[in-house]
SEBAGU-793078 format. One line per field, with one value per residue (C-alpha): residue in three letters; x, y, z. Coordinates in nm, 4 decimals. Example, Ala and Ser with C-alpha at 12.3 -4.5 7.8 and 13.67 -1.06 7.14 Angstrom:
<sites>
residu = c(ALA:SER)
xx = c(1.2300:1.3670)
yy = c(-0.4500:-0.1060)
zz = c(0.7800:0.7140)
</sites>
This chain:
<sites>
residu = c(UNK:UNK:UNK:UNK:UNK:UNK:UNK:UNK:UNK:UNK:UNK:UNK:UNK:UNK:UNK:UNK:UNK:UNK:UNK:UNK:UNK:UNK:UNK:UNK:UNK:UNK:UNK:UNK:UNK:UNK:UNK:UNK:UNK:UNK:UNK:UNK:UNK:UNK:UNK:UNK:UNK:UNK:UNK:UNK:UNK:UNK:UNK:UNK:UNK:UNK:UNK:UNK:UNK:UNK:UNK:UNK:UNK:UNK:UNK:UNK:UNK:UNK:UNK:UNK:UNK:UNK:UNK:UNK:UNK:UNK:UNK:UNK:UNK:UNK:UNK:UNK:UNK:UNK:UNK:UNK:UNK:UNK:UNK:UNK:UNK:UNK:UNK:UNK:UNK:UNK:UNK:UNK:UNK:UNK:UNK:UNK:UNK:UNK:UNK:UNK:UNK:UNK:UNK:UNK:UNK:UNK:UNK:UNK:UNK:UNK:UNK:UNK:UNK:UNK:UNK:UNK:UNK:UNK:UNK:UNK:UNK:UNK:UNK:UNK:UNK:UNK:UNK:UNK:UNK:UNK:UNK:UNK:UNK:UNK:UNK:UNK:UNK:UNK:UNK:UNK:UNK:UNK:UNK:UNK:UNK:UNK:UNK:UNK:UNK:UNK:UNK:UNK:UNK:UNK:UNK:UNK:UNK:UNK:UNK:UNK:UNK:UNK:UNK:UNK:UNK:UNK:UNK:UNK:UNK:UNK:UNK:UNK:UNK:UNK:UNK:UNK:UNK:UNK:UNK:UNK:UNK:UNK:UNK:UNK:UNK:UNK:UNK:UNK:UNK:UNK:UNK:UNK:UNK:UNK:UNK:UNK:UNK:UNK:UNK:UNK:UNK:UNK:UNK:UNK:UNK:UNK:UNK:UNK:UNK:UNK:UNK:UNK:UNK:UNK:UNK:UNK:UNK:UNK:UNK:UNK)
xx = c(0.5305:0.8668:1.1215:1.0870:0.7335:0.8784:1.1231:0.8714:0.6238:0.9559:1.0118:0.7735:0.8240:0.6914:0.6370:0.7288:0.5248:0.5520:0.3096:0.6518:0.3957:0.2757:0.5754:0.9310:1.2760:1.4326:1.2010:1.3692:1.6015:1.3595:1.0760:1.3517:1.4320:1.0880:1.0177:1.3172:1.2099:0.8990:1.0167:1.2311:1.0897:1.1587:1.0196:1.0561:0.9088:0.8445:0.4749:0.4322:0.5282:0.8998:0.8784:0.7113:0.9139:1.2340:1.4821:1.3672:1.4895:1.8543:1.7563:1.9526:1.7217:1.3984:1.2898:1.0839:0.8095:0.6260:0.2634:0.1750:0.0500:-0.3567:-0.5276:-0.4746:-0.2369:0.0226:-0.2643:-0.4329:-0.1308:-0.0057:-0.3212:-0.3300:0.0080:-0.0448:-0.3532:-0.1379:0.1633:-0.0562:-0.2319:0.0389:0.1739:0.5310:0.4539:0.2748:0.2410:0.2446:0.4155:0.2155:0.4403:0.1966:0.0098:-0.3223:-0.5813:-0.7257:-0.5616:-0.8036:-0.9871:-0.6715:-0.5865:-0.9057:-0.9785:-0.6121:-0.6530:-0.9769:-0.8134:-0.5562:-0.2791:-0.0511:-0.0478:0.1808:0.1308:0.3817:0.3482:0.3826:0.1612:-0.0846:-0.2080:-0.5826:-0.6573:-0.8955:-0.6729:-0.3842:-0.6908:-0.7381:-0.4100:-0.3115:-0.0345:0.0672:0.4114:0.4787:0.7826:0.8987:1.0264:1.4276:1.6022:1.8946:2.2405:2.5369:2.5698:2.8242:3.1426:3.1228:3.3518:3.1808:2.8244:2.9247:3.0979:2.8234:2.5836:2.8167:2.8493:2.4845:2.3747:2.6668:2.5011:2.1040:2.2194:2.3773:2.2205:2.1058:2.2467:2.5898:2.9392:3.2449:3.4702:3.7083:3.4103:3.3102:3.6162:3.6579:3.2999:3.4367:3.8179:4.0134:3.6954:3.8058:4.1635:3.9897:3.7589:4.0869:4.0104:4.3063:4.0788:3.7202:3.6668:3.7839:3.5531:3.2531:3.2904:3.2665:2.9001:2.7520:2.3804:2.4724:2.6737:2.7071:3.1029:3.0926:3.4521:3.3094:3.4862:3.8569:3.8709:3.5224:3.2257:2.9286:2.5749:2.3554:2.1506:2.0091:1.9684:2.1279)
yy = c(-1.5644:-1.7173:-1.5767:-1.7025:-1.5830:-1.2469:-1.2089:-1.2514:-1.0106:-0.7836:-0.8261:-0.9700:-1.1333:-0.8317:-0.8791:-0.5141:-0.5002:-0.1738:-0.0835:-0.0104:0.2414:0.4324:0.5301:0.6293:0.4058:0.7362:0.6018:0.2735:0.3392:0.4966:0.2475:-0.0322:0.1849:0.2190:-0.1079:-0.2364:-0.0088:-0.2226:-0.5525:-0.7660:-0.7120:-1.1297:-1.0445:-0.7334:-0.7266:-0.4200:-0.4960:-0.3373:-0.3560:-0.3928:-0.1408:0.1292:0.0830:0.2458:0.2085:-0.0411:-0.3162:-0.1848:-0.1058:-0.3397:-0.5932:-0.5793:-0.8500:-0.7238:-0.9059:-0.8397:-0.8054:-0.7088:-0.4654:-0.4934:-0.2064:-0.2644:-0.5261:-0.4643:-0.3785:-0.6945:-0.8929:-0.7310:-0.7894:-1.1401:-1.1852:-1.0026:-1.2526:-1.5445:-1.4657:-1.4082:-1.6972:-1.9207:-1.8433:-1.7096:-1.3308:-1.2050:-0.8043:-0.6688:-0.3244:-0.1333:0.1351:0.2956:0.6260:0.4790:0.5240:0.1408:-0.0543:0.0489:-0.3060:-0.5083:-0.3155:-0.3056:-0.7067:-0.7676:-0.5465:-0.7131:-1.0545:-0.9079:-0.8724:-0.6002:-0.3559:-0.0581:0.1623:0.3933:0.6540:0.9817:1.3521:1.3035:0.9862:0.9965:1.0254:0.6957:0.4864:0.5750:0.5507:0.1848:0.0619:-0.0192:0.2758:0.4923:0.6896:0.9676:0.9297:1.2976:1.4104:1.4569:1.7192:1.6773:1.5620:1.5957:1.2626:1.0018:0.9440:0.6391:0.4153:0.4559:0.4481:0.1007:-0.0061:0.0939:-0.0976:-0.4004:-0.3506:-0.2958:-0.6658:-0.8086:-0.6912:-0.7316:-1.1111:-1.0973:-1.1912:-0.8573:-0.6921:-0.6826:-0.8429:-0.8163:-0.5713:-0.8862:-1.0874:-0.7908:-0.7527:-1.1536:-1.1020:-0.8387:-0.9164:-0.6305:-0.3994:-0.1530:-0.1001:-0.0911:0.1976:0.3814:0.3436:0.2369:0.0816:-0.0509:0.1782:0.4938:0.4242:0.3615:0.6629:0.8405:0.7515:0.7575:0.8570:0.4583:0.2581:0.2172:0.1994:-0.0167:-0.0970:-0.2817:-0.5843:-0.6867:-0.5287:-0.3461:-0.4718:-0.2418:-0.2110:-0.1192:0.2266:0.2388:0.1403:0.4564)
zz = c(3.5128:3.4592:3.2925:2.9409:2.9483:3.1081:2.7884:2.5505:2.7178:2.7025:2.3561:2.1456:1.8263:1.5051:1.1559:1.0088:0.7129:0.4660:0.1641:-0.0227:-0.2552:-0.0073:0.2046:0.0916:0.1138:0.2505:0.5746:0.5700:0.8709:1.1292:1.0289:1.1577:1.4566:1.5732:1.5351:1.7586:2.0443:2.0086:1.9965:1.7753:1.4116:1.2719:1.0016:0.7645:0.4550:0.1709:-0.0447:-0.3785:-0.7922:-0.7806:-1.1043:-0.8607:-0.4988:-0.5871:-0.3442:-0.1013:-0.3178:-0.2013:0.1816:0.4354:0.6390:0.3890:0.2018:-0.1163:-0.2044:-0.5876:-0.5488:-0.8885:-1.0643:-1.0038:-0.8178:-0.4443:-0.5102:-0.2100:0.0122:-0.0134:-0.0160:0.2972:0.5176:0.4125:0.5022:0.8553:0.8982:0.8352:1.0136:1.3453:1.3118:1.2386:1.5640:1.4114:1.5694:1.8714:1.6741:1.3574:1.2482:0.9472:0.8194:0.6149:0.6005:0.4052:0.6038:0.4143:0.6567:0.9551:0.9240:0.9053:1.2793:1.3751:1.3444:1.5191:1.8345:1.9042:1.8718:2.1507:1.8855:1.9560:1.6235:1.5870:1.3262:1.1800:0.8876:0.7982:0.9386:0.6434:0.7862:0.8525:1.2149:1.2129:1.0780:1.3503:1.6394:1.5054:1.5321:1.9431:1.8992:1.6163:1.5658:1.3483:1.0844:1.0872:0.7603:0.8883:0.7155:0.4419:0.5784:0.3188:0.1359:0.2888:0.0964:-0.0963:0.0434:0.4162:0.2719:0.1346:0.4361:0.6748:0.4582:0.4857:0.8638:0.9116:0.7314:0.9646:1.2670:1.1633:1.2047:1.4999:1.8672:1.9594:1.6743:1.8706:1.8073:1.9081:1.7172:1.6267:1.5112:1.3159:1.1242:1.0573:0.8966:0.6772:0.5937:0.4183:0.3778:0.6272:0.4676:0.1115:0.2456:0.3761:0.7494:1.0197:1.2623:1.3593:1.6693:1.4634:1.1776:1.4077:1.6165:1.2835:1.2724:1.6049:1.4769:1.3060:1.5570:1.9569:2.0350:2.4063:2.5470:2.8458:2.7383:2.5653:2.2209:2.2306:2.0722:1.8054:1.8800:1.5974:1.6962:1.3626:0.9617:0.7407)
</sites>
C-alpha cells in the first residue's frame, strides 16, 4: 500500500447526513466531533422541513437542505442522497445521525456493498437499527452549562467557520486573526491565545511554532 492509499484508509472521505426531525440542533457539535474521529466528514448536510428543524439552520458547518413537507420526506431524501454520494465515488462512508430505527435498509444495503456506515443517535434508538449500521455511537444527553456571553458565543461561531475551512481545521493564530480583523477587540478580548484558552472544551492552543497556531476540538 503506498502512502496515498495509506491516508485514505486513515481517513476516509464521510458524508454526515442528519434527519434534522428526528434529532436535536443542541446535538450539532458532538455529531461533528464524532464524525471527525471517524474520518473527514466532506460533506455535512441537515434533511427535513426547514419550518420543523429549528436550529440547525444556524449550526456552523451544516448545509440545510428542504425536503418538504410529505410524510417521510427527509427520510427518503436522505437515503437517496447516501446512495448517490457512494456511488458517485465522492465518499468512501456515510454518517447517519439519527435515532429512527427506518434507516436499517439504507445501512444494511451499504455494509454489504463494503461501505463503511457509522451510525450515531440518541439511547432510544432501536437496537436493530444500531446492529445494522458497521458501528453505532451513543449521543449522551450532556447536561446544562451556563449560557456563553454574547460577544464570545458570536466570536466562537466566527472562529469555528474560519477553521472548518482550514487544512486540518488548523491555522496559525496570525492567519486566524487576518481572517477576522477587529472582531476580537469588538468582543472585548486583548489577545487570540487569551480568548482561546477561555474555551478549551472549543479550541486546542499549540505553541509548537512562532506565534502559536488553534486546532478545532469541537463545534459549540
Amino acid at each position: 500500500m503506498n502512502m496515498l492509499s495509506a491516508v485514505a484508509v486513515a481517513s476516509p472521505r464521510l458524508a454526515l447526513l442528519v434527519d434534522g426531525e428526528n434529532l436535536s440542533a443542541a446535538f450539532a457539535g458532538r455529531v461533528i466531533s464524532r464524525s471527525l474521529a471517524q474520518g473527514n466528514p466532506v460533506i455535512r448536510r441537515v434533511y427535513g422541513d426547514a419550518a420543523r428543524v429549528s436550529g440547525w439552520d444556524a449550526a456552523p458547518g451544516f448545509k440545510l437542505v428542504h425536503a418538504g413537507r410529505g410524510k417521510n420526506a427527509a427520510d427518503m431524501l436522505l437515503c437517496i442522497e447516501a446512495m448517490a454520494l457512494v456511488q458517485s465515488g465522492q465518499v468512501e462512508g456515510v454518517v447517519v445521525a439519527s435515532s429512527d430505527g427506518d434507516f436499517s435498509h439504507l445501512a444494511t444495503h451499504l455494509r454489504e456493498a463494503g461501505v463503511l456506515v457509522i451510525g450515531l443517535g440518541e439511547a432510544k434508538a432501536p437496537e436493530h437499527w444500531r446492529k445494522c449500521c458497521s458501528k453505532f455511537e451513543v449521543l449522551a444527553v450532556e447536561a446544562a452549562v451556563p449560557p456563553l456571553p454574547k460577544g464570545d458565543a458570536a466570536l466562537i461561531a466566527e472562529v469555528v467557520k474560519v477553521l472548518m475551512q482550514a487544512e486540518g481545521h488548523r491555522l496559525p493564530l496570525t492567519k486566524l486573526g487576518q481572517a477576522l480583523p477587529g472582531l476580537l477587540k469588538s468582543a472585548g478580548h486583548a489577545s487570540w491565545s487569551r480568548f482561546l484558552r477561555a474555551y478549551p472544551t472549543h479550541f486546542a492552543l499549540c505553541m509548537d511554532q512562532p506565534g502559536g497556531a488553534v486546532t478545532l476540538h469541537r463545534l459549540p
